[in-house]
N, C-alpha and C positions, 0 to 999 in steps of 0.2 A: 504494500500500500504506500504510494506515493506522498505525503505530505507536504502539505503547499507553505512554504518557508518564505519569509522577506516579502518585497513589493506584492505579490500577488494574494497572500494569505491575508494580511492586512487591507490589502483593497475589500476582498470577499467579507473579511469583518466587519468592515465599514458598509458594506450593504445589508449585510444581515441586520447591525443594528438598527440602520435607519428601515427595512422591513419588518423587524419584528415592533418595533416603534409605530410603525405606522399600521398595524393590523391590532395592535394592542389598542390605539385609538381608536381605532374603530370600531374594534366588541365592546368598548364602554361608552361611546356614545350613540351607537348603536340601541342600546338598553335603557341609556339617561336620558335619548331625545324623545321615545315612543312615551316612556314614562312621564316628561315633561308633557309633551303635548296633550295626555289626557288629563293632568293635573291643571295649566292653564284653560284647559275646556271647562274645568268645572270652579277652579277659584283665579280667576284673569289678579287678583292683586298678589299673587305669589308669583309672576312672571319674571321680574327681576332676580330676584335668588333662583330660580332655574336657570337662566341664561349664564349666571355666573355658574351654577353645577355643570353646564353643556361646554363652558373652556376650560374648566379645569384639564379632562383627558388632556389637550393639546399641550399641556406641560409634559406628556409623555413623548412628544412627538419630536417635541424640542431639544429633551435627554438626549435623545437617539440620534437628533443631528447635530449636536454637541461631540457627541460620541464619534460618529462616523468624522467628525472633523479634527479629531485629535488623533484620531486614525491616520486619518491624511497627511496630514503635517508631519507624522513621526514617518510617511514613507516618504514625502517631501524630503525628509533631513537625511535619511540613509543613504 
């Protein structure tokens, strides 16, 4: 079994992370938007505290292209 070393296993980390980031966002807002929209359907003055529960996830998205970017840099420097 081959193992992917230097520039190229580092690239593939930096993708995985910003896809596993971006699939994690999306099974939780996924579940936070359906569940919001029935809650504003039924109390419209709770809309702002949802809206803020619906960007939270996207702080996971952001990790991930944090991540994937310090990835980068360190193959940058090699």
């Amino acid at each position: 079994m081959v193992l992917l070393e230097g520039p190229a296993g580092i690239a593939i980390g930096a993708g995985l992370a910003m896809a596993g980031a971006a699939l994690a966002t999306a099974w939780a807002q996924s579940a936070i938007g359906s569940s919001a929209m029935g809650t504003i359907a039924e109390r419209p003055d709770q809309a702002t505290k949802l809206i803020i529960w619906l960007a939270i996830p996207e702080t996971i998205v952001i990790l991930g292209f944090v991540i994937a970017l310090l990835l980068t840099f360190q193959v940058a420097a090699a």
